[in-house]
Backbone bond lengths (Angstrom), bond angles and torsions (degrees), N, CA, C in turn:
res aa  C-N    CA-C-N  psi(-1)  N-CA   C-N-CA  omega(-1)  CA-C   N-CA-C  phi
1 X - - - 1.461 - - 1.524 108.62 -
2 X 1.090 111.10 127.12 1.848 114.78 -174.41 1.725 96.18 -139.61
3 X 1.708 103.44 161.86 1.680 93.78 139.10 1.933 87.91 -168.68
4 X 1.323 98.62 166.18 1.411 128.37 -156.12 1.541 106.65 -63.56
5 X 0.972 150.73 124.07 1.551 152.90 142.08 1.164 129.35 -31.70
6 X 1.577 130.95 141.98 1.503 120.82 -174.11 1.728 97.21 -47.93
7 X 1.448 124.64 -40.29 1.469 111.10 -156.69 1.273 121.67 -85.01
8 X 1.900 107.05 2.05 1.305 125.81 175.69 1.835 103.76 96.08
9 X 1.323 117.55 11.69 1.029 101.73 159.74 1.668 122.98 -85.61
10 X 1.794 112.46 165.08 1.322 110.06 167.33 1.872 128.09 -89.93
11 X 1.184 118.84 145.97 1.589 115.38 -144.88 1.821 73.40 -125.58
12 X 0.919 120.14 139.37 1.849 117.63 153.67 1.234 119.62 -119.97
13 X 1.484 114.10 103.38 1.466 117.86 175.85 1.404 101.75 -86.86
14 X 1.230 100.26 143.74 1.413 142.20 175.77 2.030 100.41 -80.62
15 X 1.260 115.29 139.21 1.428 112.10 174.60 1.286 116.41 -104.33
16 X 1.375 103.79 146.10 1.558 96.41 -168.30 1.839 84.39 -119.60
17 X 1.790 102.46 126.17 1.646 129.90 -144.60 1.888 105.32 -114.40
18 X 0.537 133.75 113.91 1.014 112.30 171.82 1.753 114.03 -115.52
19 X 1.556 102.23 167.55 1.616 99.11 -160.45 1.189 86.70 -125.94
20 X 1.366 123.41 129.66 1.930 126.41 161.47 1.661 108.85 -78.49
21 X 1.375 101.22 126.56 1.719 113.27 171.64 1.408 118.24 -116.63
22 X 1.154 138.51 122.23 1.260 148.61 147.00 1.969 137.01 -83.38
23 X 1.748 97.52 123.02 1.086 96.39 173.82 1.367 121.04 -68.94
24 X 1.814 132.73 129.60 1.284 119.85 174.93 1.625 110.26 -136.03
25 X 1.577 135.20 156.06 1.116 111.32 151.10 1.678 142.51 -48.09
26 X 1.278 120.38 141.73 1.216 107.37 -174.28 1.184 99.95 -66.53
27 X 1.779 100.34 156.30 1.672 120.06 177.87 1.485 122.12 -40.64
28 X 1.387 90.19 -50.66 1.391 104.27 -172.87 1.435 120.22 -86.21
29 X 1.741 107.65 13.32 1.344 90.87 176.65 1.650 110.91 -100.22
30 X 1.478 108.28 172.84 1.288 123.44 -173.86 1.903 111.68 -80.73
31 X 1.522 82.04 109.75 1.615 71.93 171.87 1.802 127.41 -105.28
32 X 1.055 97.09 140.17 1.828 94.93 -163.11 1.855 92.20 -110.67
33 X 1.221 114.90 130.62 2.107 121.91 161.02 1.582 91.65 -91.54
34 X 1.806 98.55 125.53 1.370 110.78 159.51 1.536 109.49 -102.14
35 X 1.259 91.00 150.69 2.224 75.19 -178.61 1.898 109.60 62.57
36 X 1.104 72.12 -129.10 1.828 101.37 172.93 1.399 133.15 -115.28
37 X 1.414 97.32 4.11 1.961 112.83 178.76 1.146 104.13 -130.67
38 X 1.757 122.11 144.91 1.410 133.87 -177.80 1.554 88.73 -73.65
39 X 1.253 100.02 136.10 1.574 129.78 166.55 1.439 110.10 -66.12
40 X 1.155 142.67 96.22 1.750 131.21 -178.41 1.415 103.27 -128.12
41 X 1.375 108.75 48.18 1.770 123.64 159.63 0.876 126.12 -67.47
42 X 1.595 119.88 -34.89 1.388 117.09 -167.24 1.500 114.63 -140.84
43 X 1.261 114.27 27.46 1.326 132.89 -177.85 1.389 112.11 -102.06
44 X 1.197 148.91 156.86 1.333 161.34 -123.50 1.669 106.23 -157.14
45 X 1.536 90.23 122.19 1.914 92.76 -164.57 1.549 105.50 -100.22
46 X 0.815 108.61 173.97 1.604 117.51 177.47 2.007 119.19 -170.16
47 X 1.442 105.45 -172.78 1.295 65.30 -178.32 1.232 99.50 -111.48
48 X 1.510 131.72 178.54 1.146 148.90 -154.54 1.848 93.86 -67.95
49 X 1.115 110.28 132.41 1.481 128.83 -173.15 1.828 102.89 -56.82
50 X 0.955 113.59 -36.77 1.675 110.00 -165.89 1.531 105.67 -95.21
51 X 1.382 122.92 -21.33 1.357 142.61 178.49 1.577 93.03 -71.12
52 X 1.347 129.67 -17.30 1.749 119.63 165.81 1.234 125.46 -60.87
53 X 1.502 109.52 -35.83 1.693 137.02 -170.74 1.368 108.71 -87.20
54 X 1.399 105.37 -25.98 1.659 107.94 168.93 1.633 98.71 -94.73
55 X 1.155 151.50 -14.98 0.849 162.02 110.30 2.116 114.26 1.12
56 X 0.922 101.61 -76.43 1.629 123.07 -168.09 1.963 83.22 -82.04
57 X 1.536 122.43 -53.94 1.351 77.43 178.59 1.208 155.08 -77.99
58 X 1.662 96.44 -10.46 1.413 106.43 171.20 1.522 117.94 -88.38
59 X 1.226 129.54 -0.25 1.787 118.74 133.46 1.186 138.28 -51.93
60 X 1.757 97.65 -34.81 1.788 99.04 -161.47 1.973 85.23 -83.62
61 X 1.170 124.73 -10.75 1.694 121.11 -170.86 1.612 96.59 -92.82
62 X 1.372 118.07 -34.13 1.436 114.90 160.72 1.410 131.68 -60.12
63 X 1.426 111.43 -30.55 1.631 135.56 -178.96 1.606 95.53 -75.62
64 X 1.379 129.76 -48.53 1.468 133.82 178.46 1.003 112.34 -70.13
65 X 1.254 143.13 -57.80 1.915 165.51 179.10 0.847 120.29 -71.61
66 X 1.385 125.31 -24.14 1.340 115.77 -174.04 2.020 107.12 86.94
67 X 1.330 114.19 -154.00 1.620 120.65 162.51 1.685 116.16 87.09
68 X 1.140 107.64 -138.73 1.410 116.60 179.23 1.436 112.93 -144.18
69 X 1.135 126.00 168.44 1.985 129.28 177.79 1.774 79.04 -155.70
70 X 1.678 86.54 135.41 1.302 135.68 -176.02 0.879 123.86 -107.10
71 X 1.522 156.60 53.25 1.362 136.33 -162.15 1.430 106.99 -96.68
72 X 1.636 100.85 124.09 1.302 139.54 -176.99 1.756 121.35 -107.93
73 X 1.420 110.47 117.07 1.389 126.04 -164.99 1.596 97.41 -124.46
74 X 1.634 109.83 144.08 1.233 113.11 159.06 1.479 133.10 -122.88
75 X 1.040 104.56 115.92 2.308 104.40 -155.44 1.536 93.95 -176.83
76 X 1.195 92.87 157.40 1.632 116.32 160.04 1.475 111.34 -47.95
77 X 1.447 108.94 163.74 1.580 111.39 169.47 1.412 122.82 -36.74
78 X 1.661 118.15 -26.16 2.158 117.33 -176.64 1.535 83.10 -67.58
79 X 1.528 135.03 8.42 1.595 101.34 -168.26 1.462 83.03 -106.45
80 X 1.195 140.32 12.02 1.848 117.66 -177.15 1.557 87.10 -79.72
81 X 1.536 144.76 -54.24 1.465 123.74 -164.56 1.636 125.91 -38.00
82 X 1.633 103.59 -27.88 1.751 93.52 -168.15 1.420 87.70 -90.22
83 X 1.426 124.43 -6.11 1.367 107.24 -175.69 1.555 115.78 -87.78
84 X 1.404 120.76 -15.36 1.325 119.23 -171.91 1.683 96.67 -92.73
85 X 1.596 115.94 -40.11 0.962 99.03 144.76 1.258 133.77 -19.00
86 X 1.437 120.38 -95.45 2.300 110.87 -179.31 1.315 88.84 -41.82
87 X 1.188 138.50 -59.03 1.210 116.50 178.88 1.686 143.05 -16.42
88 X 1.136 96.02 -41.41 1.364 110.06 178.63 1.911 109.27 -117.10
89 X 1.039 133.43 -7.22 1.185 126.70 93.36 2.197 142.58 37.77
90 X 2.139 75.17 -91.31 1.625 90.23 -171.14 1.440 116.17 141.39
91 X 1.445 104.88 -5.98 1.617 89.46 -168.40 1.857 96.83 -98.54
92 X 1.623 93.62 170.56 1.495 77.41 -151.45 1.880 89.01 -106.10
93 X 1.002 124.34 -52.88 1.479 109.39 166.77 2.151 119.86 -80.77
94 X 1.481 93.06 165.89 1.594 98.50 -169.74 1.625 95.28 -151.26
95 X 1.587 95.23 110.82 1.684 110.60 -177.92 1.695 102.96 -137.56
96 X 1.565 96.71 122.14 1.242 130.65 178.73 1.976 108.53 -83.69
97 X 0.966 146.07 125.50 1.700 155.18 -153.35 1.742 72.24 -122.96
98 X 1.470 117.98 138.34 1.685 109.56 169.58 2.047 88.45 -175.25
99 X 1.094 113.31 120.91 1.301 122.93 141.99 1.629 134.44 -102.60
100 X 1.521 125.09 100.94 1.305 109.23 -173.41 1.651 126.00 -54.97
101 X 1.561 114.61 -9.95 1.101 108.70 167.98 1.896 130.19 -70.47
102 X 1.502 96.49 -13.82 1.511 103.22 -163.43 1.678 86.71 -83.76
103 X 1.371 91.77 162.05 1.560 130.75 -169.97 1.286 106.95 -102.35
104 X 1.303 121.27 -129.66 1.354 149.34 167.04 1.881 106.41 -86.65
105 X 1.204 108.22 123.40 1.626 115.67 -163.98 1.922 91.92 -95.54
106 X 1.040 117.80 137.14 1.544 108.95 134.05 1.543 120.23 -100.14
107 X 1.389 89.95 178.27 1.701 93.75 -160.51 1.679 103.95 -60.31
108 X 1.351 110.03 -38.28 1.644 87.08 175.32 1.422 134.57 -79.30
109 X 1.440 117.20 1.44 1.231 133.02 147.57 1.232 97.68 -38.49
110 X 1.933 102.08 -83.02 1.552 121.82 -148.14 2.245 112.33 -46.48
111 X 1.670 80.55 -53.84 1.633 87.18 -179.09 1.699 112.73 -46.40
112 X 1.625 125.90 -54.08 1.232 142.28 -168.55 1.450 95.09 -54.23
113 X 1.359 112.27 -68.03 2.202 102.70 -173.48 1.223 93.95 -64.82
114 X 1.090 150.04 -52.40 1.933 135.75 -167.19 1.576 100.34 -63.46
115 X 1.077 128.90 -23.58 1.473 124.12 172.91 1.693 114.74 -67.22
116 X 1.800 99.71 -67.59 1.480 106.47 164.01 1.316 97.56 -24.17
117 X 1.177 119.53 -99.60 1.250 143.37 -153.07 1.888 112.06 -22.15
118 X 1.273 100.35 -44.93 1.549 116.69 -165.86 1.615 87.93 -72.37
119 X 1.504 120.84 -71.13 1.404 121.49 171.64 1.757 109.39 -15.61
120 X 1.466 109.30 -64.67 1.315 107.46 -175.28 1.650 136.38 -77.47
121 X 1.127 96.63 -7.15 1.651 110.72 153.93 1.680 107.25 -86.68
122 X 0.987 130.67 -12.09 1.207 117.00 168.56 1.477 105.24 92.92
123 X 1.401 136.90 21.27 1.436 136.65 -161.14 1.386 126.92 -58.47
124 X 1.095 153.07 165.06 1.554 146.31 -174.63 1.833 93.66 -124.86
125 X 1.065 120.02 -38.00 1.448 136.24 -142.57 1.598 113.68 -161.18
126 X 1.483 119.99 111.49 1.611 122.76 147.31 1.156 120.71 -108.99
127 X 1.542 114.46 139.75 1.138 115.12 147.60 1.250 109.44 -114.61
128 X 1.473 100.11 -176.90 1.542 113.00 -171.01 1.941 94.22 176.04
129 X 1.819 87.65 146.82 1.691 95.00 154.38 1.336 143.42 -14.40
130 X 1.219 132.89 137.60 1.876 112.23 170.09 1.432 91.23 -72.33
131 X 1.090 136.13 -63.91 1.808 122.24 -176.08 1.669 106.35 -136.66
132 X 1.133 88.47 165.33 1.821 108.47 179.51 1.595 96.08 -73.15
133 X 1.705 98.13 146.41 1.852 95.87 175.44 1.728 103.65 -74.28
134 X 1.530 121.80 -26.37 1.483 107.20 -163.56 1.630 108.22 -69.50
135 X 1.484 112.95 -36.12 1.761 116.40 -166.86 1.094 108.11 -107.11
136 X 1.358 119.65 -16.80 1.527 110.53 -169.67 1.554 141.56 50.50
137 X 1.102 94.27 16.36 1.874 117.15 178.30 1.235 121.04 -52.35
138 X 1.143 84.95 -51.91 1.958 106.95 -165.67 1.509 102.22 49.58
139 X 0.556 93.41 58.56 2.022 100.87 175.77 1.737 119.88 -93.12
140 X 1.772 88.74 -42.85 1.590 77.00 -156.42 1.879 113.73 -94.62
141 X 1.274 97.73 10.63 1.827 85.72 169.57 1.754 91.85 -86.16
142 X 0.826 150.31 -61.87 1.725 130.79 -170.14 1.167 111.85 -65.12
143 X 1.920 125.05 -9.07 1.487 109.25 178.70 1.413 118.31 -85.74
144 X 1.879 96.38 -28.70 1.137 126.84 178.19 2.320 95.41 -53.95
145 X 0.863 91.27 -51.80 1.585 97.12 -161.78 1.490 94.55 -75.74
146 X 1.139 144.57 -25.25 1.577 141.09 177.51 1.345 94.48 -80.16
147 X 1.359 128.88 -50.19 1.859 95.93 164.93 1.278 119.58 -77.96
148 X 1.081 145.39 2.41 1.271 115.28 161.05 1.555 135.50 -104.10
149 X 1.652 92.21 18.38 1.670 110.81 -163.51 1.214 113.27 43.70
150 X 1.180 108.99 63.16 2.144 119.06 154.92 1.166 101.71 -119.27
151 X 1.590 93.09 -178.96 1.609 107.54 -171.53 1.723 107.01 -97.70
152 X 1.020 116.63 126.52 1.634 129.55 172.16 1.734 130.35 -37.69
153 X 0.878 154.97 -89.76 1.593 167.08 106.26 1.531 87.44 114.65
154 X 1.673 104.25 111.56 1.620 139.64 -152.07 1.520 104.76 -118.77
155 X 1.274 115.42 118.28 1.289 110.95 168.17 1.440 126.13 86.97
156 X 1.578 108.60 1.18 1.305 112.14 -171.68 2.010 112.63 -52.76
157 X 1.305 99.38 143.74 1.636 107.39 -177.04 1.883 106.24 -126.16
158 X 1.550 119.85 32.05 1.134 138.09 165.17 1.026 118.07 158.55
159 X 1.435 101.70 150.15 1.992 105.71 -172.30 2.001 108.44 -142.34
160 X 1.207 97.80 135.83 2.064 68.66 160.52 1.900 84.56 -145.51
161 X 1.231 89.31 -167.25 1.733 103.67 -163.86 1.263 99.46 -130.55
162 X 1.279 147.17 52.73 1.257 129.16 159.38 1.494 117.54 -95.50
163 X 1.204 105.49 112.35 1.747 104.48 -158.81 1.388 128.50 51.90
164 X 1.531 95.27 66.80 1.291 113.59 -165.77 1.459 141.64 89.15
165 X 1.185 115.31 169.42 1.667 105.73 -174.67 1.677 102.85 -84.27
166 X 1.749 95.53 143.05 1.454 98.81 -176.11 1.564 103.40 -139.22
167 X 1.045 130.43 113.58 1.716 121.58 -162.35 1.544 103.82 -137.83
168 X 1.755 110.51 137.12 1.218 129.15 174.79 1.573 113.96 -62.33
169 X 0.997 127.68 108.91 1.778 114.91 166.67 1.543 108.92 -129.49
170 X 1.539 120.16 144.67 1.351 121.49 -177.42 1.860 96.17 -86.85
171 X 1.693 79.41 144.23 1.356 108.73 170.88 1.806 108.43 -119.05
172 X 1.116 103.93 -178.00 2.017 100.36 -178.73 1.297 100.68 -58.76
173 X 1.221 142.96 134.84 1.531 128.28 146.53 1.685 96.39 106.17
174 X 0.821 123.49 12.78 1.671 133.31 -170.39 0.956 143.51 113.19
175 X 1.124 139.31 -106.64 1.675 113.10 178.74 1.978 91.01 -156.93
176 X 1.488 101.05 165.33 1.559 97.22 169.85 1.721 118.11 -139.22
177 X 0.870 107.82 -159.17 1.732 89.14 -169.14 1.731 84.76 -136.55
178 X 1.497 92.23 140.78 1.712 92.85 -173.08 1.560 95.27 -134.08
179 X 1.445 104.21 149.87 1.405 113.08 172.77 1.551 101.15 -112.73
180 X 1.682 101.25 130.28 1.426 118.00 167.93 1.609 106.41 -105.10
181 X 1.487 101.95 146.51 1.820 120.54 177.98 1.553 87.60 -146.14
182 X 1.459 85.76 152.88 1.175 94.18 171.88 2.074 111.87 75.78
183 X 1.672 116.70 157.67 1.323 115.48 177.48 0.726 103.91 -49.82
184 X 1.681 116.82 142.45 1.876 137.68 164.69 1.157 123.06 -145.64
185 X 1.256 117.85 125.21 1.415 105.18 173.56 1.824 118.30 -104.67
186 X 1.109 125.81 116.08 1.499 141.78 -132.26 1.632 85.46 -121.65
187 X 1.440 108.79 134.95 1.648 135.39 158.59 1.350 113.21 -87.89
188 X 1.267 122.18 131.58 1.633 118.28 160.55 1.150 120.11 -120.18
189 X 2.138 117.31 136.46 0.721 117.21 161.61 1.553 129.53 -81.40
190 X 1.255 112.82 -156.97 1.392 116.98 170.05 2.114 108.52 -71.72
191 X 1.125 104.06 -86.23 1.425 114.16 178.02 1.519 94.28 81.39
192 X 1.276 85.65 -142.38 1.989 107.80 -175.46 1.486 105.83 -111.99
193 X 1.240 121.52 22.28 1.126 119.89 160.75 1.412 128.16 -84.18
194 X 1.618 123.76 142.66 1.288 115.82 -135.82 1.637 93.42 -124.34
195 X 1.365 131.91 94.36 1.412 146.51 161.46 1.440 110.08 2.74
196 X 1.484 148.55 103.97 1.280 105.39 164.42 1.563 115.67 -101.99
197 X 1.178 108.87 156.88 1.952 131.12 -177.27 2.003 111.69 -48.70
198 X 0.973 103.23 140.67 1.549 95.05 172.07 1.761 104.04 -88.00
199 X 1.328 109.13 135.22 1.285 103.90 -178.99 1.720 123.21 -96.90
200 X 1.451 121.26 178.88 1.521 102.50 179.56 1.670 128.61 -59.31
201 X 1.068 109.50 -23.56 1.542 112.06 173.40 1.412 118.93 -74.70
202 X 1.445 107.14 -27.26 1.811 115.77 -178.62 1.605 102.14 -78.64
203 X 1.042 108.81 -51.90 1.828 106.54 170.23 1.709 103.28 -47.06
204 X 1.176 107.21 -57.89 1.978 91.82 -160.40 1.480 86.58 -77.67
205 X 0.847 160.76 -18.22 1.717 152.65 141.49 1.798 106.88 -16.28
206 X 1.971 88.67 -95.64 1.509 93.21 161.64 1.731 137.64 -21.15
207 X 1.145 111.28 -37.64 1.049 114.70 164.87 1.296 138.12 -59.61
208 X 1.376 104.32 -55.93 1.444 109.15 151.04 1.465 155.83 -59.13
209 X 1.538 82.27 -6.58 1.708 116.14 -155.87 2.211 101.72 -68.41
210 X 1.197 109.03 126.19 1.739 99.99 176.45 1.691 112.55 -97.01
211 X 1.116 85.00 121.88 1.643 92.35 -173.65 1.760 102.74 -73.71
212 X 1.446 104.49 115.95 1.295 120.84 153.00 1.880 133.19 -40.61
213 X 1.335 112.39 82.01 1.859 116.32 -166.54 1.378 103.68 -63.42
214 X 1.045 149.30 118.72 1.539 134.30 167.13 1.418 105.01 -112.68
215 X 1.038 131.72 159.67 2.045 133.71 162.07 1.419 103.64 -120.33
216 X 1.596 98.73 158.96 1.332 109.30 -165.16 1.408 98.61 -156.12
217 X 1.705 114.52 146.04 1.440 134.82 -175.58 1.846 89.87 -67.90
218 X 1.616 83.82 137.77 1.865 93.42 -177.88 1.466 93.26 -125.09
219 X 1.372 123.37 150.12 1.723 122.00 167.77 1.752 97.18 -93.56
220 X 0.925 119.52 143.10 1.792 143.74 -167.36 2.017 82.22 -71.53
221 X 1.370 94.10 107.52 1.589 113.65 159.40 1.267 122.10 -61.12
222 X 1.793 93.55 118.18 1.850 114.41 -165.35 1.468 102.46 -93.54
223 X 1.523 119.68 -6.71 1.444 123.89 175.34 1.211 119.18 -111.74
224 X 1.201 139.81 113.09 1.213 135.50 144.03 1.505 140.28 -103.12
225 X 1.384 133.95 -172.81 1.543 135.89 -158.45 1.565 94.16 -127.64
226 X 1.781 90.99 100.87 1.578 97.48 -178.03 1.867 108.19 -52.84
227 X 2.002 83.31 -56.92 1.678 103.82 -165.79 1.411 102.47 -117.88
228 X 1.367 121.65 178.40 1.687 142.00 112.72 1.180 139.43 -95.89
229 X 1.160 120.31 166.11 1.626 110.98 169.18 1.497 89.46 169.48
230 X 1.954 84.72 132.35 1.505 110.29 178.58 2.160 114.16 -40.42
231 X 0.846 103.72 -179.81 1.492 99.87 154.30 1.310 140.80 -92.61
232 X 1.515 151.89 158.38 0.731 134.03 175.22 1.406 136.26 -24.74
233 X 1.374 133.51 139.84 2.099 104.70 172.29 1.590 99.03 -91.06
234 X 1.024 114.94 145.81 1.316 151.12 178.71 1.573 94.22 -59.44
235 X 1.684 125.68 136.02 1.226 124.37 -150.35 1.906 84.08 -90.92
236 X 1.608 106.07 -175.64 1.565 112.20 164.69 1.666 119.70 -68.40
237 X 1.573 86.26 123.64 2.078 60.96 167.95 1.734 136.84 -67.48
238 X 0.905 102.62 -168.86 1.648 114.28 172.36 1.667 111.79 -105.77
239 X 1.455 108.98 129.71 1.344 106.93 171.67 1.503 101.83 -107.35
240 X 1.642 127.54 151.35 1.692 125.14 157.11 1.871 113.55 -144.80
241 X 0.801 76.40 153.61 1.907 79.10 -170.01 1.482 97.05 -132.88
242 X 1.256 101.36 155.35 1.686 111.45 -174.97 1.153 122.49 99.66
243 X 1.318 107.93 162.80 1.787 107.69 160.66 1.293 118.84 -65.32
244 X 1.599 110.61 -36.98 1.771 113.33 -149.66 1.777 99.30 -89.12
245 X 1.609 114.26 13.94 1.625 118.02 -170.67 1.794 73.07 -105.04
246 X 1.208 163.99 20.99 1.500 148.03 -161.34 1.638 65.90 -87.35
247 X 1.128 112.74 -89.12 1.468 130.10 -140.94 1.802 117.43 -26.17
248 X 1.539 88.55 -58.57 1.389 96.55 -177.45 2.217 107.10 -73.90
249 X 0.935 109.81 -34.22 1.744 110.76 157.41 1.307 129.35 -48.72
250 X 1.635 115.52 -32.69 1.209 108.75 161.68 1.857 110.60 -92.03
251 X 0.897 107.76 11.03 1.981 106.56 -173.32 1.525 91.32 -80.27
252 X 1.347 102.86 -55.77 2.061 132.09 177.74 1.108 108.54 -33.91
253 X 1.342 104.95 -59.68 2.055 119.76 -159.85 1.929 79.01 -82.88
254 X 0.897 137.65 -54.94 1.442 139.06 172.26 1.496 117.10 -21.32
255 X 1.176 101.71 -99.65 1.787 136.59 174.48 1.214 108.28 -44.44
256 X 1.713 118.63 -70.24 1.550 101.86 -159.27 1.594 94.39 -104.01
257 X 1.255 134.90 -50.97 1.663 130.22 -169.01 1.407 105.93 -53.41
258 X 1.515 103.34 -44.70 1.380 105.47 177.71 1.809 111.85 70.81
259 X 1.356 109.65 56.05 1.720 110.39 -160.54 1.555 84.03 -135.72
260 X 1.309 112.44 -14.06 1.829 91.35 159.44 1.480 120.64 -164.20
């Protein structure tokens, strides 16, 4: 990223990137509804699986560009772990968005302070996840980008930077390659992009690392979560043995599975 000087010289700015992180339960953990609210006492957080890839791409655009990567979380104090996490990682600052007055956020809460927020780091560039593993929305990298009037680019599954940003995203029928200029705030998918590991020096880094508190204007949340409740249980199966069970097995796989 460069641009020209009144005297016609060339200047190369460096972008300062920031990466959206989310705290979530791990995938694999067990989730139990007590009452009417998921129980997440004893479950083990991490950060949101696709938020890695937004993660890895805004290094490998730092590794090309030069600049800084920011990873920016919004939560109470349980949210500094996924942050020292990127931390250890690679990213070189770690800023937490947190008001102790807020409650329960909806997403247009959530998007509006992660916007502030980006404004006030001064950002050139976000990425982030196509969606969080807990809600599955995928909402807030384009909501995020409708407040801040940038351009969107959803789902990307590869990017590189040589003269600029250049990123894979599927379209019907396959995918196309789009060039972004100018502010964007960019989703990542998985693709063939390859995670990298935090190593032993980035952990005792992380460790030390001081998480940056910032606050941010929230709009008063018009949605809330009356209830929960697990999902249905899955009925008993059917056992049949023999030849003379074919008939009625294909009526089954027929009628109700409906698989042929």
């Amino acid at each position: 990223m460069g641009q020209t000087t009144p005297k016609g010289g060339w200047v190369n700015l460096m972008p300062n990137i920031v990466v959206l992180v989310k705290r979530v339960p791990d995938t694999n953990a067990r989730i139990v509804v007590s009452g009417d609210r998921v129980d997440l006492s004893a479950v083990k957080w991490v950060i949101s699986p696709y938020d890695e890839f937004a993660i890895e791409t805004a290094l490998q655009h730092k590794e090309a560009d030069g600049g800084t990567v920011t990873a920016l979380t919004l939560g109470p104090a349980d949210s500094d772990k996924v942050l020292k996490d990127a931390k250890a990682i690679g990213v070189d600052e770690i800023v937490r968005v947190w008001n102790d007055t807020w409650n329960e956020l909806d997403s247009n809460a959530i998007q509006s302070a992660l916007a502030q927020a980006v404004t006030d780091l001064g950002a050139e560039v976000v990425y982030c996840g196509k969606t969080a593993a807990d809600t599955g929305a995928g909402s807030t990298g384009p909501g995020v980008a409708e407040r801040l009037g940038w351009a969107s680019v959803s789902n990307i599954t590869d990017a590189s930077f040589a003269g600029g940003i250049t990123v894979t995203t599927p379209v019907e029928g396959g995918s196309a390659k789009v060039s972004v200029s100018g502010n964007a705030v960019i989703s990542c998918d998985k693709g063939s992009m390859k995670v990298r590991k935090p190593n032993v020096k980035g952990i005792m880094m992380a460790k030390r690392a001081q998480v940056n508190v910032v606050s941010a204007d929230a709009p008063s949340s018009s949605v809330t979560i009356v209830s929960q409740s697990p999902p249905p249980a899955k009925p008993a199966g059917k056992k049949y043995e023999g030849g003379s069970s074919a008939e009625e097995v294909a009526r089954l796989l027929r009628d109700e599975a409906n698989v042929i």
